[in-house]
C-alpha positions as CSV (number, residue, x, y, z in Angstrom):
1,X,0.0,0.0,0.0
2,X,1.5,3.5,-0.9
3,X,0.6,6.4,1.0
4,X,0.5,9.8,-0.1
5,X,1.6,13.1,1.6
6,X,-2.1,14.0,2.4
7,X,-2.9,10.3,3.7
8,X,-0.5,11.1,6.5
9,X,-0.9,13.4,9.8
10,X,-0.3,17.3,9.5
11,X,1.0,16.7,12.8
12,X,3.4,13.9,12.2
13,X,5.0,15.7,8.8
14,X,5.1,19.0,10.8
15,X,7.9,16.2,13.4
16,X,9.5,14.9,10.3
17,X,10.2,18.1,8.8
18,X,11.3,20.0,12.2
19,X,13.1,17.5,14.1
20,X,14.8,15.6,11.3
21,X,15.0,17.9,8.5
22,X,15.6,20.7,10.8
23,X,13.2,23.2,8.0
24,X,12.9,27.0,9.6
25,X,9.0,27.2,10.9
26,X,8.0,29.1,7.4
27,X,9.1,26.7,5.2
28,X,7.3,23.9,7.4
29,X,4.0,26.5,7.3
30,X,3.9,27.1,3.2
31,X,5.0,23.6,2.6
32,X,1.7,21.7,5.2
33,X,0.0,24.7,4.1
34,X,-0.7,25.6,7.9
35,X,-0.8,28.9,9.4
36,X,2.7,29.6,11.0
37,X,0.9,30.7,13.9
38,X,-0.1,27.3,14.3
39,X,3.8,25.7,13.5
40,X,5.2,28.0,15.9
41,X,2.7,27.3,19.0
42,X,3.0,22.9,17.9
43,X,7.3,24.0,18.3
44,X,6.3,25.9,21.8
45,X,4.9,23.1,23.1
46,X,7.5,20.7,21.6
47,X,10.0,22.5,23.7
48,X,8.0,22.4,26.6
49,X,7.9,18.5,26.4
50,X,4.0,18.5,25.3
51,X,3.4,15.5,23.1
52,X,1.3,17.5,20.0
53,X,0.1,14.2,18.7
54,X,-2.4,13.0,21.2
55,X,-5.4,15.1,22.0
56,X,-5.5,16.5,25.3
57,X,-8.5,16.5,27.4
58,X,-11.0,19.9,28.5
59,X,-10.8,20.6,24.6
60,X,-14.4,20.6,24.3
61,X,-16.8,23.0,25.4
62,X,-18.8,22.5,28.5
63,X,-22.3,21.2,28.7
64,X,-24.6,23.7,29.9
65,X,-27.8,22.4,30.2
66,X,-28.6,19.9,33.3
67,X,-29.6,16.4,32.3
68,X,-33.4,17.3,34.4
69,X,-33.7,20.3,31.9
70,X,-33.4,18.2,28.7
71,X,-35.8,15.3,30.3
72,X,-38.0,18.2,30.6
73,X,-37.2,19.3,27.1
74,X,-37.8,15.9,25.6
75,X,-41.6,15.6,28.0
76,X,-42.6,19.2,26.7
77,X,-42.5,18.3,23.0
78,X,-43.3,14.8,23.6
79,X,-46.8,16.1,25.0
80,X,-47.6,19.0,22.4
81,X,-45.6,18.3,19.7
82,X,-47.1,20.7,16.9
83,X,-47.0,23.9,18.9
84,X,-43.1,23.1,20.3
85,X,-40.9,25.2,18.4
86,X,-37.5,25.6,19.4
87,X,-38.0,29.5,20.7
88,X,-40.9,28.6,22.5
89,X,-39.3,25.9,25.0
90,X,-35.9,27.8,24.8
91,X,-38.0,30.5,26.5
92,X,-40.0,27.9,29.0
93,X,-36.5,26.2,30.1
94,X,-33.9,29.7,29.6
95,X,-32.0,28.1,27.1
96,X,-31.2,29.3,23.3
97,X,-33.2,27.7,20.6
98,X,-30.6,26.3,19.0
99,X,-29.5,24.4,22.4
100,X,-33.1,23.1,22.4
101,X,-32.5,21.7,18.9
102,X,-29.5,19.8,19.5
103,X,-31.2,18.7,23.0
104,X,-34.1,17.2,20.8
105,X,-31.3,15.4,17.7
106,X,-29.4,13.8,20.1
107,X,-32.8,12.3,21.7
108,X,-33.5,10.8,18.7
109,X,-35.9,13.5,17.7
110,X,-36.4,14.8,14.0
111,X,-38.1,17.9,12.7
112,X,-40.4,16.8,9.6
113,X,-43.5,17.1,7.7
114,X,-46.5,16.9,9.7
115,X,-49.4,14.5,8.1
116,X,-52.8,15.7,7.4
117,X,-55.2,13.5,7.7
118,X,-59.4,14.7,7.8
119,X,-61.4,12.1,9.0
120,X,-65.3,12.9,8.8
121,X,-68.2,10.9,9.9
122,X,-71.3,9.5,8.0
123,X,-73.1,12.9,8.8
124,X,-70.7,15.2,8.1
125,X,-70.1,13.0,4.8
126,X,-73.6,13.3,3.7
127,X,-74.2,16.9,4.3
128,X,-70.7,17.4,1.8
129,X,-72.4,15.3,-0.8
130,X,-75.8,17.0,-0.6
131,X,-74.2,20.3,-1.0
132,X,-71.6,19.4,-3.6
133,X,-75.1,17.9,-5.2
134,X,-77.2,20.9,-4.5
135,X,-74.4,23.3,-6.0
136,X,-74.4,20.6,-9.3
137,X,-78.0,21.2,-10.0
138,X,-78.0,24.9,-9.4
139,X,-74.6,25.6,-11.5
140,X,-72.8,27.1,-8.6
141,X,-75.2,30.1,-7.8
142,X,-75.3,29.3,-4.2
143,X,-71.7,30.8,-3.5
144,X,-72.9,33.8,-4.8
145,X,-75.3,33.7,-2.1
146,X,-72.8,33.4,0.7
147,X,-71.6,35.8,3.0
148,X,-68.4,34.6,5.5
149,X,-67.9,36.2,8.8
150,X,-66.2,36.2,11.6
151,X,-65.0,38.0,14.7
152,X,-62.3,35.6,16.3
153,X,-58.6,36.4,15.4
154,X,-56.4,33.1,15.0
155,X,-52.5,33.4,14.0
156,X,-52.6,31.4,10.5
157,X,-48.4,29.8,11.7
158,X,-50.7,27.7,14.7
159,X,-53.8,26.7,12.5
160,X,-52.3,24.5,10.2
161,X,-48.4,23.3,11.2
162,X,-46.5,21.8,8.6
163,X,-43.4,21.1,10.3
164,X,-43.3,19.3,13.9
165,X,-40.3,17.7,16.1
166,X,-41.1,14.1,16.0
167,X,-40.1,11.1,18.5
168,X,-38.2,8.5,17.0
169,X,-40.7,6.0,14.9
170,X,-43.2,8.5,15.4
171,X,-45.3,10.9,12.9
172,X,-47.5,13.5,14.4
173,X,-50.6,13.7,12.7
174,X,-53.6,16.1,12.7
């Protein structure tokens, strides 16, 4: 099996070339194509007898939310699912929305298409057909007739969602 130079570690050419080959820290930098910045802080450490080639650990950032807060997370959209948005439980829990998200993804929850299913009954079946008969024989002249109105105020987003977080193996329906 050949290797080629990009098959093998930044960090292990950056060795070969400094220590053996015994390049100046620029011509290491243009050659990896690495910031020198970044060859001069790997010689620092070299010096100080820090081994650059194994990954230290604290290097990732901190977790910040408390494992009760994202059981809580996981229960709030588990119970109402369609009006859950990220925002909404960030605000509930004082946590950013996009915390929330990532809370939810590594659950095993997944933001998707909602399914719309109607359902009527006999009655409300046979009242659509009598008036989808009723328009038939009079050519449509009964929606002329019609007046629409209403005095409640709804917000259109919450009538009809289309997107919802979802359990795993779960579809949220309406």
């Amino acid at each position: 099996m050949i290797l080629s130079s990009t098959d093998i570690d930044p960090k292990l050419r950056f060795l070969v070339l400094h220590q053996d080959a015994q390049w100046a820290s620029s011509r290491i930098a243009y050659t990896l194509n690495i910031p020198q910045r970044t060859i001069q802080d790997w010689i620092s450490k070299i010096q100080q007898g820090i081994d650059i080639t194994k990954i230290r650990p604290g290097r990732r950032c901190k977790e910040t939310i408390l494992e009760d807060t994202k059981t809580n997370i996981k229960r709030t959209v588990q119970r109402k699912p369609q009006t859950s948005s990220t925002r909404r439980v960030g605000v509930k829990y004082e946590v950013s929305p996009s915390s929330v998200g990532r809370t939810l993804k590594k659950k095993g929850f997944k933001y998707k298409k909602v399914v719309i299913k109607t359902e009527l009954d006999e009655k409300q079946r046979d009242k659509r057909v009598k008036y989808c008969k009723n328009m038939l024989k009079r050519k449509g002249k009964p929606i002329d007739e019609t007046f629409f109105a209403d005095e409640m105020g709804i917000r259109l987003s919450e009538a009809h969602p289309l997107m919802a977080w979802m359990g795993p193996r779960k579809k949220v329906k309406i």
